[in-house]
C-alpha positions in Angstrom: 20.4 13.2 10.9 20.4 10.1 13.1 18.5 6.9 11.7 15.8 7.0 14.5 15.3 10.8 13.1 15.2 9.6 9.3 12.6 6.9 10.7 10.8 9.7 11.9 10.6 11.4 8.0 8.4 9.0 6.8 4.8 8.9 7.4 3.5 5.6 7.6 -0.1 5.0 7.8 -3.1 3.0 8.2 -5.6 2.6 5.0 -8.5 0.9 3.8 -8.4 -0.8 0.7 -11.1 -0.1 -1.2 -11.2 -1.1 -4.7 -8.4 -3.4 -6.6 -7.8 -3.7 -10.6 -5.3 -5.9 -12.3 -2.8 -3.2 -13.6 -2.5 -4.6 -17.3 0.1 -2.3 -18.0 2.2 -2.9 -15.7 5.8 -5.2 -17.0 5.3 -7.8 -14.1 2.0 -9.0 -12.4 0.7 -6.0 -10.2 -2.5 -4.4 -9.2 -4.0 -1.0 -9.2 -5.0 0.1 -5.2 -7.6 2.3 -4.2 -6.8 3.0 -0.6 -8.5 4.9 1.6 -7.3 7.0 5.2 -9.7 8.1 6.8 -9.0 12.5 6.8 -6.2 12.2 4.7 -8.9 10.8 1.6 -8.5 7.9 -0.7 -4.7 7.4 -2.3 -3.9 4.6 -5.5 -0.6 2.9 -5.9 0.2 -0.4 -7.5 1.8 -2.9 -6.3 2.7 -7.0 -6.8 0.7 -8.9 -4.7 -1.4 -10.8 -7.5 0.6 -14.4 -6.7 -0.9 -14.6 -3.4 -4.1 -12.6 -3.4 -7.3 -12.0 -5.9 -8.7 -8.4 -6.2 -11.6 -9.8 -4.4 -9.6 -11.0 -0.9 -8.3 -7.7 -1.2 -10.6 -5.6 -0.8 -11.6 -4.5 2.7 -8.2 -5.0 4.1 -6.3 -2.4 6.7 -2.6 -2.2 5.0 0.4 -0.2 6.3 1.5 2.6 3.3 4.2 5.3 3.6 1.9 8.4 2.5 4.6 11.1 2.2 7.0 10.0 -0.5 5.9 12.0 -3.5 3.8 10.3 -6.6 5.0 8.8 -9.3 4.0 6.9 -12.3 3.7 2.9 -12.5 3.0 1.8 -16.1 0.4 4.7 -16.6 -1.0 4.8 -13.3 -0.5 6.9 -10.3 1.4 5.7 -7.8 0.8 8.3 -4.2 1.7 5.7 -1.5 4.1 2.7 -1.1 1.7 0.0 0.9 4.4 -2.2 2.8 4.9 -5.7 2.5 7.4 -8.9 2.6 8.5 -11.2 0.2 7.5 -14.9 1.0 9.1 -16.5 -1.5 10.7 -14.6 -4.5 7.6 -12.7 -5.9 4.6 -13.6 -3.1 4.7 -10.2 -1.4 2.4 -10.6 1.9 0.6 -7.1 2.7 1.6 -5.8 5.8 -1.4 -5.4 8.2 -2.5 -4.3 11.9 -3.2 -7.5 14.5 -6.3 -5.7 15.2 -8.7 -2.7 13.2 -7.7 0.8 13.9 -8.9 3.8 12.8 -8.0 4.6 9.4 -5.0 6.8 9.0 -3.7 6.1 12.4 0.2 7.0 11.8 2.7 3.9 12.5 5.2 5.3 15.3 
């Protein structure tokens, strides 16, 4: 398989977020994500982005999420997408985002 072809294996998508929780669980700082894309329904994950965001800033946001990589468990929680980001400094993760709104679940190609 070439690496443009293994690009092409992950499904990268647009979502909503919807509701955020601190994930108190969790072994570092993180948040619980209610995410939602459009026809392909509302997915959770968790992830660290409480040093540079509140729940509240959060919420309403389009974020970029890989959507076929299986679920998993994140200190009790279930984890169905990996929403994308960069790290700032070590530990601010910035969300990744579209310049402009799209329709939710619009695939990244």
């Amino acid at each position: 398989m070439t690496p443009f072809e293994a690009f092409n294996e992950v499904d990268i998508r647009i979502g909503e977020v919807v509701r955020v929780e601190l994930n108190e669980k969790a072994n570092k700082p993180a948040y619980k994500f209610w995410i939602n894309f459009g026809e392909l329904g509302e997915k959770t994950t968790s992830a660290q982005y409480t040093k540079l965001y509140s729940p509240e800033e959060l919420v309403g946001k389009q974020v970029v999420c890989a959507v076929n990589l299986g679920s998993r468990k994140i200190a009790g929680f279930t984890s169905e997408v990996l929403m994308l980001g960069v790290d700032r400094e070590p530990g601010e993760v910035v969300y990744l985002t579209t310049e402009r709104a799209v329709t939710l679940g619009s695939k990244i190609f």
